[in-house]
C-alpha positions in Angstrom: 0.0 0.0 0.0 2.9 2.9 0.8 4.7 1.5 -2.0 1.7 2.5 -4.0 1.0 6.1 -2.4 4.7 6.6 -3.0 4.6 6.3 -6.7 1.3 8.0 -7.1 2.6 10.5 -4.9 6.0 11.0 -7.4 3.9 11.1 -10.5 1.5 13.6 -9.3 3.8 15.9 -8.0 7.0 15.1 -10.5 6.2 18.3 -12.7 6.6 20.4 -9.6 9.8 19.1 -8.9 12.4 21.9 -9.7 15.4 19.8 -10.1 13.8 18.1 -13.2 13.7 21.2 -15.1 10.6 21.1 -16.2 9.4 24.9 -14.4 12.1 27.0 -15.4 10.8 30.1 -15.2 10.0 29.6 -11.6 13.9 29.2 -10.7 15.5 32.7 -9.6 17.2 34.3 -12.7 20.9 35.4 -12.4 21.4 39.4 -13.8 23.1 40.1 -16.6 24.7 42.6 -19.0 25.3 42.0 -22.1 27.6 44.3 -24.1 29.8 44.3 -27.6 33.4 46.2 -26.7 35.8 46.0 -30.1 36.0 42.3 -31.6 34.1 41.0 -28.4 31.0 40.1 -27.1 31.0 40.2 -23.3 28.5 38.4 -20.9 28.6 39.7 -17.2 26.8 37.9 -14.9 26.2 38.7 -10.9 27.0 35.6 -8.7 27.7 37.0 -5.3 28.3 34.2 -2.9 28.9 31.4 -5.2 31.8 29.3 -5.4 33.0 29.5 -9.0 33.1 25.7 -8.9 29.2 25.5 -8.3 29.1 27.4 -12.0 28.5 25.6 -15.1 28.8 26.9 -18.3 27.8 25.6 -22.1 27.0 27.2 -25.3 24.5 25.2 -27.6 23.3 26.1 -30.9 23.5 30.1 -30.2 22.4 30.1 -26.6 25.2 30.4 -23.2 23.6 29.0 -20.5 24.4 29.8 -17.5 23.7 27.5 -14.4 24.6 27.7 -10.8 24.2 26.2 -7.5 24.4 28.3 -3.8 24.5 26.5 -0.4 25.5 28.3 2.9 25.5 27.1 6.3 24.8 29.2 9.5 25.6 27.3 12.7 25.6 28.5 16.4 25.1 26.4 19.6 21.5 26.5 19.8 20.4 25.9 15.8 21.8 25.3 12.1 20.4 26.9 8.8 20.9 25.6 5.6 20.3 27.6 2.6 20.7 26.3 -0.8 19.0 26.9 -4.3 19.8 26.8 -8.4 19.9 30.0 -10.4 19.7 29.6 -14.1 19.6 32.5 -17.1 19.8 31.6 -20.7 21.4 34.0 -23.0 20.9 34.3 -26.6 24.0 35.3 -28.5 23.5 37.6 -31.0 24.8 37.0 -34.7 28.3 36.5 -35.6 29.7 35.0 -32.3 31.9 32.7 -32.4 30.8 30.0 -29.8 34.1 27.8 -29.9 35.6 31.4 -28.5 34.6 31.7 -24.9 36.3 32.3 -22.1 35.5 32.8 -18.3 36.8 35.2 -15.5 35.2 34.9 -11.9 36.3 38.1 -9.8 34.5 39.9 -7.2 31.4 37.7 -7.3 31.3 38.8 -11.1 31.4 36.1 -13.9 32.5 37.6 -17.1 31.9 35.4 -20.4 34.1 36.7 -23.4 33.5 35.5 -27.2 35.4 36.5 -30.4 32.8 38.3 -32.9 33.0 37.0 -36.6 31.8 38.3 -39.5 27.6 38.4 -39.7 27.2 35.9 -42.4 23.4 36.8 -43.9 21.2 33.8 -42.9 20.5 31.7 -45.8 21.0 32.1 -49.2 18.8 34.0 -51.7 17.4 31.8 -54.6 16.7 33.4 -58.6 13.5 33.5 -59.8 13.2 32.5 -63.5 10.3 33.7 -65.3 10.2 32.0 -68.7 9.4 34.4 -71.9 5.5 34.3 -73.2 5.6 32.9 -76.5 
């Protein structure tokens, strides 16, 4: 019987489950400024707080996401708090970035992303229209 209300239990409630992914926009989003300086394209993102090694970074198919974990302890004689949570921000990269480019700087609780820019290639490619002569 609890083996059943267990499983009936996870399959309800598996959507609300934040570690699956499935409610993003529910997860606190980490701030950002995004700026173009010379030949670069320059993510800053605020992570006050977090270890750099909590951060994970990947580019896919145009997009940098950014994802990152925060835990903190607070501990006295009489109690213990825990604190913990995953912030996550997706960041489109405009045009002509080179995604194989990046590098990452953590200083001052500020992560800065760098990319090389490229040259803006026109997306796709422009077909002729024939229009054959009336006889």
């Amino acid at each position: 019987m609890a083996t059943t209300l267990t499983r009936w239990r996870d399959n309800v409630f598996a959507p609300l489950d934040w570690s699956n992914g499935l409610l993003p926009m529910f997860l606190p989003e980490i701030r950002v400024e995004q700026v173009v300086e010379e030949d670069r394209y320059l993510v800053r993102a605020e992570l006050p707080g977090i270890d750099p090694k909590d951060v994970d970074l990947t580019v896919l198919n145009g997009v940098l996401k950014i994802r990152a974990e925060r835990t903190a302890e607070q501990r006295d004689k009489a109690h213990s708090e825990f604190h913990y949570g995953r912030l996550v921000r997706n960041v489109v990269l405009p045009a002509g970035v080179l995604e194989d480019s990046g590098a990452a700087i953590y200083r001052d609780g500020m992560l800065e992303i760098s990319f090389k820019m490229g040259e803006i290639k026109e997306p796709g490619r422009h077909i002729a229209i024939e229009v054959p002569k009336a006889k």
